[in-house]
C-alpha positions in Angstrom: -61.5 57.0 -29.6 -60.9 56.0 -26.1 -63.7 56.0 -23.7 -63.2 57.0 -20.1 -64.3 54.7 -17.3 -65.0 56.3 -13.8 -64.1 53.9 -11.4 -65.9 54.1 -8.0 -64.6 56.0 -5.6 -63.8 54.2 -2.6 -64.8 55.8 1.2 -62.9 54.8 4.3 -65.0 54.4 7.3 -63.3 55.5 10.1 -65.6 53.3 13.0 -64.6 50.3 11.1 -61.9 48.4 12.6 -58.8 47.3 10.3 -59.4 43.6 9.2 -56.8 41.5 11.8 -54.0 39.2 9.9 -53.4 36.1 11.1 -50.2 36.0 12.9 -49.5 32.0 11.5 -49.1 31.5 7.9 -51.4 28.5 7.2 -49.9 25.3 6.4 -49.0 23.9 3.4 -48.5 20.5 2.5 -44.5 20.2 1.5 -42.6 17.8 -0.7 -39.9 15.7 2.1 -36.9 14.1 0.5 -34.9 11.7 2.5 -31.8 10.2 1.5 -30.1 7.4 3.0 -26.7 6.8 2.4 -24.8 3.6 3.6 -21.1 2.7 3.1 -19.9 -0.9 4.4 -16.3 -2.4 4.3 -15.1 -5.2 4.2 -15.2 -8.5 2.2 -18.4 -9.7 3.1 -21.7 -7.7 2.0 -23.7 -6.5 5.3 -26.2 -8.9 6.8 -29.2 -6.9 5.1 -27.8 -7.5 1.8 -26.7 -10.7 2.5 -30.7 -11.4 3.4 -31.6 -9.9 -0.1 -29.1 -12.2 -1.8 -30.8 -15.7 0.5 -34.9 -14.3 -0.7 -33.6 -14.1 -4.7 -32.0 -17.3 -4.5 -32.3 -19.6 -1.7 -28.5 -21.0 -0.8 -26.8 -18.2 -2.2 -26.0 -16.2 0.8 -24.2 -19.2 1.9 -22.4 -19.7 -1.4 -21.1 -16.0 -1.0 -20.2 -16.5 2.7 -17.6 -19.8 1.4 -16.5 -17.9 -1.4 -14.9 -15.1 1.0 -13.6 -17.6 3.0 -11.7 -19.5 0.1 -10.5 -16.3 -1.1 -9.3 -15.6 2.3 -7.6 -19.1 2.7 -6.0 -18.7 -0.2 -4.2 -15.3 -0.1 -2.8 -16.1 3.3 -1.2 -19.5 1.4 0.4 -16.7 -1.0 1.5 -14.7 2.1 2.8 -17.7 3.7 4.9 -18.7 0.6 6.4 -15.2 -0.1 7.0 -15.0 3.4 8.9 -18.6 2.6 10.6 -17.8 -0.5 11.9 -14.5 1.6 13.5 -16.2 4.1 14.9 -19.1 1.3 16.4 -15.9 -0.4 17.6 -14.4 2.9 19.3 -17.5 4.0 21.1 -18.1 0.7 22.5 -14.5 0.2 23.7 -15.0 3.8 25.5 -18.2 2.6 26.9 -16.6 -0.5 28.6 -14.0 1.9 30.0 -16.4 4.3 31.3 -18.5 1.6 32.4 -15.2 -0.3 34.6 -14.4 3.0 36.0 -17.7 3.4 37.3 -18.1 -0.3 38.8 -14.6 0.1 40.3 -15.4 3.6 42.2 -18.7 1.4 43.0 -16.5 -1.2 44.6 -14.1 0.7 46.4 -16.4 3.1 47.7 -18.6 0.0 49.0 -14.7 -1.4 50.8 -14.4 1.9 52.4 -17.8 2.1 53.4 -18.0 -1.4 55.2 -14.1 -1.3 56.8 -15.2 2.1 58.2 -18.5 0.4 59.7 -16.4 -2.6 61.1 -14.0 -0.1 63.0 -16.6 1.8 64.3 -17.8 -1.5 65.4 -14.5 -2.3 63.2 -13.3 -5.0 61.8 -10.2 -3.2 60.6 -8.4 -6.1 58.6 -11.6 -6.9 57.2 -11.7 -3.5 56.8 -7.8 -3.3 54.6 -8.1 -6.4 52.6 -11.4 -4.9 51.8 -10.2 -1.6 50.8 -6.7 -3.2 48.4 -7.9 -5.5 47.1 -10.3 -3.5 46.4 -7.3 -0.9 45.5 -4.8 -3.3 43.3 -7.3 -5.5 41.1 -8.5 -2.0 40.6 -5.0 -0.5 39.5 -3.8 -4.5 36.7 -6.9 -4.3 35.4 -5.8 -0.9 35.7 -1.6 -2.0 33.9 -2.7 -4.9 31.2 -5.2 -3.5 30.5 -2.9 -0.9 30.0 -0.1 -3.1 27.4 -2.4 -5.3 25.9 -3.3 -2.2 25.3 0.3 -0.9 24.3 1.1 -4.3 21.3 -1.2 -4.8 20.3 -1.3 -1.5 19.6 2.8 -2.0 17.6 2.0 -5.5 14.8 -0.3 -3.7 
């Protein structure tokens, strides 16, 4: 069994004013994160951690500073002696070809004077087949060279 409760009943006044509300929310105390974020470049840490480095170890700032500078040193020495080796390589190929040109200049001239020689001794099918492989076997190097050139040339 259940027992009613009466509650009160309430009475508006009418002369009573309405109670006011505040038009500003009180403040509350709030939680601030900050977050810093710092990106440097380069081969050298920044000058702040640089300073860290020097108060955990006296002389070690210093000891980082030379060791970028030896690292430095020594890759331009590499660039210098690719850059070296390149023009070495450069300079040889560039040989090889001129060389290359002058043996088939010989080879071709010797092909020449030997068919005219037969010829004048009247062995033109001797000379016919002299001079024309002589011609034919010269221009078939340079076709072909050529071709190899282009070819590897388009692969790098």
């Amino acid at each position: 069994m259940t027992k009613k409760i009466k509650e009160p009943k309430q009475t508006i006044n009418k002369s009573m004013p309405a109670p006011s509300i505040p038009n500003k929310m009180p403040s509350l105390p709030a939680d601030i994160f900050s977050t810093q974020i710092s990106v440097h470049t380069g081969p050298l840490p920044n000058p702040v951690t640089l300073q860290e480095y020097e108060k955990v170890m006296p002389g070690l700032a210093e000891r980082i500073v030379l060791l970028v500078e030896n690292e430095q040193k020594h890759k331009h020495k590499i660039d210098d002696d690719v850059m070296s080796l390149n023009k070495d390589v450069i300079n040889i190929e560039s040989k090889e070809r001129r060389l290359g040109q002058i043996f088939g200049i010989i080879i071709g001239l010797a092909g020449l004077i030997a068919s005219v020689i037969c010829a004048s001794f009247q062995a033109q099918t001797t000379a016919s087949i002299i001079g024309g492989t002589t011609v034919v076997g010269l221009v078939t190097v340079f076709v072909i060279g050529k071709k190899l050139k282009d070819s590897t040339q388009t692969k790098e």
